[in-house]
C-alpha positions as CSV (number, residue, x, y, z in Angstrom):
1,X,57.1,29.0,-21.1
2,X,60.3,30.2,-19.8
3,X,63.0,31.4,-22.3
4,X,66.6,29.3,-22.0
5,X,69.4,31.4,-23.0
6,X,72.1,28.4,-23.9
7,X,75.0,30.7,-23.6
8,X,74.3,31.2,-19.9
9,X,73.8,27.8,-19.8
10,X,77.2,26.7,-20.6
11,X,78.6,29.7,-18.8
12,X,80.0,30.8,-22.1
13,X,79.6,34.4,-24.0
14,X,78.1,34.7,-27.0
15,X,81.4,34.7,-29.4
16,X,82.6,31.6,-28.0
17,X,84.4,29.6,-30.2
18,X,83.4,25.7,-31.1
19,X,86.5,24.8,-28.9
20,X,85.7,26.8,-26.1
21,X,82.0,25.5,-26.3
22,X,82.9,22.1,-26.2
23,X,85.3,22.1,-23.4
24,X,83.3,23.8,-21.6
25,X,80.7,21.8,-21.9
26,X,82.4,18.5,-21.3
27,X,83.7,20.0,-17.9
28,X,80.3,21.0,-16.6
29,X,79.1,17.3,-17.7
30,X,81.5,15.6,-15.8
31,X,80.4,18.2,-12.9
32,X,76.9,17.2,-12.9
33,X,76.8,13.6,-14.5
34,X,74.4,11.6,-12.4
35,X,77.0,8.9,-11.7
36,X,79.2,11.0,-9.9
37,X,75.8,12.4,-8.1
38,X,73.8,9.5,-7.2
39,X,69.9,10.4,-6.4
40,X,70.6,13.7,-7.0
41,X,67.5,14.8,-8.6
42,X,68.8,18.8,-9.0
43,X,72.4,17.6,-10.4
44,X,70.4,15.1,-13.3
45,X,68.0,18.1,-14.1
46,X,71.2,20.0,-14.8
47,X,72.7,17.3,-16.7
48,X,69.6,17.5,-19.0
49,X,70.0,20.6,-19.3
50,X,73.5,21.2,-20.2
51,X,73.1,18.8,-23.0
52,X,70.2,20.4,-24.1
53,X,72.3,23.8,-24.5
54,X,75.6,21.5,-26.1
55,X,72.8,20.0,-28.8
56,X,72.2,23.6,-29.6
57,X,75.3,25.6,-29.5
58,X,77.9,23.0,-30.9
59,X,75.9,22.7,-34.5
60,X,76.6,26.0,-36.5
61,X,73.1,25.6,-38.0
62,X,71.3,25.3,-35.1
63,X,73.4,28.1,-33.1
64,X,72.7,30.4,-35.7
65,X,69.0,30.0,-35.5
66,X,69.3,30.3,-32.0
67,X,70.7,33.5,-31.7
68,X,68.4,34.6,-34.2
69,X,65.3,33.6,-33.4
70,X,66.0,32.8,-29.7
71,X,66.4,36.6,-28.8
72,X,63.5,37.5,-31.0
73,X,60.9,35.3,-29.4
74,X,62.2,36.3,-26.1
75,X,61.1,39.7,-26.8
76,X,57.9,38.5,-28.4
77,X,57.1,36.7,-25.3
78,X,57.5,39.3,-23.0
79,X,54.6,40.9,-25.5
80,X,52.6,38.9,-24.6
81,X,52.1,37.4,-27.9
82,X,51.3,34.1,-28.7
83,X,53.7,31.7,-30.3
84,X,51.4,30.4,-32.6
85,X,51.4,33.2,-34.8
86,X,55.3,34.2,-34.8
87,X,56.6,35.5,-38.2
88,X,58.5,32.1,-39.5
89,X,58.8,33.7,-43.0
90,X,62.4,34.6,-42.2
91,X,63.7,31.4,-40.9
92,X,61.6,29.2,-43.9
93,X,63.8,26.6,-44.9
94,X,63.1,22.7,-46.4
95,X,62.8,19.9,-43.6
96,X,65.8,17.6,-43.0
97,X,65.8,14.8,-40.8
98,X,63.5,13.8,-37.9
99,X,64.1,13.8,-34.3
100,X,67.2,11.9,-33.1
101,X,67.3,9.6,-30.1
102,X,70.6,9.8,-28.2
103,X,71.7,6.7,-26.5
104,X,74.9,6.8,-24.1
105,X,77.1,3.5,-23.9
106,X,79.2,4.7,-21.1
107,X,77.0,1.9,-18.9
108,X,77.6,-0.7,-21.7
109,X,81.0,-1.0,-21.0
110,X,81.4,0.7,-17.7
111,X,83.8,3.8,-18.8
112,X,83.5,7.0,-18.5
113,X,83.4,8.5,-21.9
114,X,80.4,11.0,-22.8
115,X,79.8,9.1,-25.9
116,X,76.4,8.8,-27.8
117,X,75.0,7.1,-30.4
118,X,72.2,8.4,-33.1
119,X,69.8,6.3,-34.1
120,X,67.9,6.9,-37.4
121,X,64.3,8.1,-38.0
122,X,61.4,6.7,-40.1
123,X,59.3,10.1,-40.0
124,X,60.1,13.3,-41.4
125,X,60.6,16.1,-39.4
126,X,63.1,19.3,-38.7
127,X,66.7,18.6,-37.5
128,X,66.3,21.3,-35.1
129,X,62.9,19.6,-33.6
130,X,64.1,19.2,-30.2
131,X,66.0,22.5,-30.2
132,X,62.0,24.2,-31.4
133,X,59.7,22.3,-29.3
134,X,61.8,23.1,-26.0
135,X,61.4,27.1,-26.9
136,X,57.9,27.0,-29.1
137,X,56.1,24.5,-28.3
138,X,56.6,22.2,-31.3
139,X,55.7,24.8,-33.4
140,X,57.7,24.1,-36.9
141,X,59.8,27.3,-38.3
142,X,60.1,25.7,-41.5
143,X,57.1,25.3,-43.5
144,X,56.8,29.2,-44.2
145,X,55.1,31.8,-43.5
146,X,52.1,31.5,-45.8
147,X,50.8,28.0,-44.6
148,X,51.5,28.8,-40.9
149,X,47.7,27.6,-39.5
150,X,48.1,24.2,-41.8
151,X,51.3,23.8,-40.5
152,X,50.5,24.4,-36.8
153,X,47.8,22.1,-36.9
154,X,50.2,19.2,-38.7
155,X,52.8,19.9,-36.0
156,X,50.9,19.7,-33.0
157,X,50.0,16.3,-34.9
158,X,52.7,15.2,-35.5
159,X,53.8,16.2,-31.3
160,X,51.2,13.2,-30.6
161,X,52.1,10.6,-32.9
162,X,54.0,7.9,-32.1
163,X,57.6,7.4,-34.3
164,X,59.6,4.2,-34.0
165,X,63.3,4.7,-34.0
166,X,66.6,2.2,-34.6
167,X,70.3,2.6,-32.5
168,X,73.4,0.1,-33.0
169,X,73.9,-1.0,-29.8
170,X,77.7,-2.9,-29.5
171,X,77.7,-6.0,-27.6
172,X,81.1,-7.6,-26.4
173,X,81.1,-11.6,-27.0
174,X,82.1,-12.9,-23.9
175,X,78.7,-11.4,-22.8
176,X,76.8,-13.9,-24.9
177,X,78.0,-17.2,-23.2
178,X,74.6,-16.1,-20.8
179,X,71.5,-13.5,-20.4
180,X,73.6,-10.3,-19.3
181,X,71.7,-7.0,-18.1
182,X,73.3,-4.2,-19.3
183,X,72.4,-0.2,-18.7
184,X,71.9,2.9,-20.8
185,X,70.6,6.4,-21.1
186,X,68.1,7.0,-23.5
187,X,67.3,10.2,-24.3
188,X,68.8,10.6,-20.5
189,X,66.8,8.4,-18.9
190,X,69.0,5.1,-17.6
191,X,67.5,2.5,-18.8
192,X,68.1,-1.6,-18.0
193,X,68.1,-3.8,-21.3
194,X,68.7,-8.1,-21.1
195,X,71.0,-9.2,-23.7
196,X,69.7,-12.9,-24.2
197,X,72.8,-15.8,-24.7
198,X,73.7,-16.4,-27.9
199,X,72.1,-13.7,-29.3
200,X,73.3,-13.0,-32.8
201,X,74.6,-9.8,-35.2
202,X,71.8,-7.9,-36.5
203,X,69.0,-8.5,-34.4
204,X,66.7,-6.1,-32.4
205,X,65.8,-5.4,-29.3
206,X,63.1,-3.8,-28.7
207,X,62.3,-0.6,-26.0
208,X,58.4,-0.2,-25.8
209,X,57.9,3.5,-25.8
210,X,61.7,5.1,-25.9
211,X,61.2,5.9,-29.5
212,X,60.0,9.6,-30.6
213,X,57.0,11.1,-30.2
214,X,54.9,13.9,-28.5
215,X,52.5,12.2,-26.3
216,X,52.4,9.1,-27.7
217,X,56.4,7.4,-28.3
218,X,57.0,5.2,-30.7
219,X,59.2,2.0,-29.6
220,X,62.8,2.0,-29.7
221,X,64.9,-0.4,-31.5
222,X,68.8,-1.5,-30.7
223,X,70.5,-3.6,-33.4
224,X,72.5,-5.7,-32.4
225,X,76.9,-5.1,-33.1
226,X,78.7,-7.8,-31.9
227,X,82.5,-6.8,-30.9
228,X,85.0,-10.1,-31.2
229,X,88.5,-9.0,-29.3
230,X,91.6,-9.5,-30.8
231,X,92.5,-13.4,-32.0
232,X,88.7,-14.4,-31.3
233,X,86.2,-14.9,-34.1
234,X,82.8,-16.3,-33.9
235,X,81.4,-18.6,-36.5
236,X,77.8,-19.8,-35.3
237,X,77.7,-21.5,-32.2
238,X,81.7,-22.1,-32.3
239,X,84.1,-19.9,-31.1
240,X,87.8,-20.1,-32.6
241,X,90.8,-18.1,-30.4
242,X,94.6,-18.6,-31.2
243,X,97.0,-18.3,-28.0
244,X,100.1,-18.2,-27.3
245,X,102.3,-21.2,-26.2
246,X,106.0,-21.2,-25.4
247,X,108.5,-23.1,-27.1
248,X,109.6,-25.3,-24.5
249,X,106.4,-26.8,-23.5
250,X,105.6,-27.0,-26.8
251,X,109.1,-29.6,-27.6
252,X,108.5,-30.8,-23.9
253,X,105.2,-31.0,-23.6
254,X,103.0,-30.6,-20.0
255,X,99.9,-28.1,-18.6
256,X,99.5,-24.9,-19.9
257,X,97.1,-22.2,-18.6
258,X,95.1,-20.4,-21.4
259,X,93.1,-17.4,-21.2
260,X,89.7,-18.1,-23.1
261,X,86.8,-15.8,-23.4
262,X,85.0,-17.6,-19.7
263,X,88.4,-17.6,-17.7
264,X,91.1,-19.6,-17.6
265,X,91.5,-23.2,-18.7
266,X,94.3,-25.7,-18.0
267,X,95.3,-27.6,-21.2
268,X,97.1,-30.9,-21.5
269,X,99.8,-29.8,-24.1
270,X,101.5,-33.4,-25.4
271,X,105.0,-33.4,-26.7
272,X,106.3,-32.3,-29.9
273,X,103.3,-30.2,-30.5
274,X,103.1,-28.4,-33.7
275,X,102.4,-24.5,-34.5
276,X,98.9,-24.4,-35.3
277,X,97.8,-27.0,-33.1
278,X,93.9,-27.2,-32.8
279,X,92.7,-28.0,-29.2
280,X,89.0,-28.7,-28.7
281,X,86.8,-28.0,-25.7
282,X,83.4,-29.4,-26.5
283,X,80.2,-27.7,-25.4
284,X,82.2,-24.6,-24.3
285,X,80.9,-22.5,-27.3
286,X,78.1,-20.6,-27.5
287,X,75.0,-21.5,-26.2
288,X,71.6,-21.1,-29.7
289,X,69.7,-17.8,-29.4
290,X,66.5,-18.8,-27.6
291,X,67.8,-22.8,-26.8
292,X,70.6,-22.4,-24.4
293,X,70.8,-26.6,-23.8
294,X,72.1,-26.4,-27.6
295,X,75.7,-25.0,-27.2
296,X,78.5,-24.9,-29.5
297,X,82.3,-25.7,-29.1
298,X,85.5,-23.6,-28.4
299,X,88.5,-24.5,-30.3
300,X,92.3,-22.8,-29.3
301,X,94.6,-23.0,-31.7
302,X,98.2,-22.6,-30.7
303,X,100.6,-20.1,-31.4
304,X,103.8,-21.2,-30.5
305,X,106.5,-18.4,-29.3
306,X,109.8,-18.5,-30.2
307,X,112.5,-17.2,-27.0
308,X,113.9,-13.5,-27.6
309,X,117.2,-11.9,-25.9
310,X,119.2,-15.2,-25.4
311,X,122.3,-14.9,-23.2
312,X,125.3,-16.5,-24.2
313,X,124.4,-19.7,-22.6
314,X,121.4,-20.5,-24.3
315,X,122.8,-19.8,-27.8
316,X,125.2,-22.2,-26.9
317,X,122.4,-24.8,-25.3
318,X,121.0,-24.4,-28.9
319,X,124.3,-24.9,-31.2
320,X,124.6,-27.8,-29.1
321,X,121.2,-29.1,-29.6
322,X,121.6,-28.2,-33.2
323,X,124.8,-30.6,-34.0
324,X,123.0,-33.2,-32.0
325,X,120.5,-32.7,-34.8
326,X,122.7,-33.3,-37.6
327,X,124.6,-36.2,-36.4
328,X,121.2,-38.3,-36.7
């Protein structure tokens, strides 16, 4: 197995500072991310592989394991030796956490942020797993020195077995009016995932076999997050959005355009209308999870807008309409 020196990785010496790590990083990600180089089987091997080194380097923990045991075993390999039976004595330590499945949402929402999501583990484990089984095989520095055979054997075990694993996965709610496809990387792999209408908050989706594992994955699970924008709130099948409507059609009355969560829709606005006003659009809500002939309503309540900056004129417009007032 070939020994991967993270620092040259990066491009970054060995005394690099966190900042200096990250930046760099983040610039040679943008360099190589597989949206910018379409098909390009090199550039998404060297994506991989510069997140592999960024996992590594930007965790004190893990860096300092690296560049103690990761200069050690690249000697010991060049011995000849087998891996097996390195010296873990020195690096014992108790487990932590299992391996992590790292999710990208740039796709979700179509921006270009390097962000990630961790979803959480049922099995045990070491939180450097991915970090070890890249350089030894799966072998597990952690169990000590004295029960290394046991703890090979219950490693390369564990390698095979299949984990299941959970991610929060946000979901905007104009996408649930209808089945919407959506893409992610998991584990950098893109991956194509069908939102179903009407789903609702807290439910799973589940990815046969992009869960953890050696061999054999375990299935991948995405909770559902709903995200409601600003001045839209879901209750059931019935969707409830204020919007803004201008004083003079409100006294007036006539059409208004309103922007709802499925476009825009022309509204009938009578005269006189009140602040507050409740306008109903039946069957224009959401559609039930798993029966989309069953659809709830959408109901705009108006926000009425009072002018701002008036000119001489139109203070005087208003005195005017004002002592018309009092004279009834």
């Amino acid at each position: 197995m070939e020994y991967k020196d993270y620092y040259k990785i990066l491009g970054v010496p060995r005394d690099a500072s966190q900042d200096e790590i990250k930046k760099k990083y983040r610039k040679q990600a943008a360099k190589f991310h597989p949206d910018k180089n379409p098909g390009n089987k090199r550039a998404e091997a060297k994506f991989k592989e510069i997140g592999e080194a960024y996992e590594v380097l930007k965790d004190p923990e893990k860096r300092k394991l690296f560049d103690q045991v990761g200069s050690d075993w690249k000697q010991y390999r060049q011995a000849g030796a087998n891996p097996n039976d390195f010296n873990w004595g020195q690096y014992a330590r108790q487990g932590g956490q299992g391996q992590r499945v790292h999710i990208n949402m740039d796709d979700i929402f179509g921006g270009g942020a390097a962000g990630s999501h961790q979803g959480r583990s049922s099995g045990g484990g070491s939180p450097f797993s991915s970090f070890f089984e890249t350089l030894f095989g799966g072998a597990d520095p952690f169990a000590g020195s004295q029960q290394q055979s046991r703890q090979h054997r219950t490693a390369t075990r564990r390698s095979a077995s299949a984990r299941d694993s959970e991610a929060e996965i946000p979901v905007q709610l104009k996408d649930l009016f209808e089945d919407t496809e959506k893409q992610l990387r998991v584990n950098g792999e893109r991956v194509k995932i069908k939102i179903p209408a009407g789903i609702e908050e807290g439910k799973r989706l589940k990815l046969k076999g992009k869960g953890e594992g050696g061999q054999v994955k375990g299935d991948l699970y995405l909770k559902i997050k709903i995200v409601d924008p600003d001045g839209v709130e879901r209750k059931g099948l019935n969707i409830y959005q204020t919007f803004p409507l201008d004083l003079y059609t409100a006294v007036l009355g006539g059409q208004f355009t309103a922007q709802t969560l499925q476009g825009k829709i022309k509204l009938n606005i009578p005269p006189e209308t009140p602040n507050g006003k409740v306008f109903r659009l039946t069957g224009r809500g959401l559609p039930e999870f798993k029966k989309p002939e069953k659809r709830g309503d959408y109901y705009l309540k108006a926000e009425i807008e009072l002018p701002e900056k008036l000119n001489a004129k139109e203070r005087e417009l208003f005195r005017k309409l004002a002592y018309e007032r009092d004279l009834k």
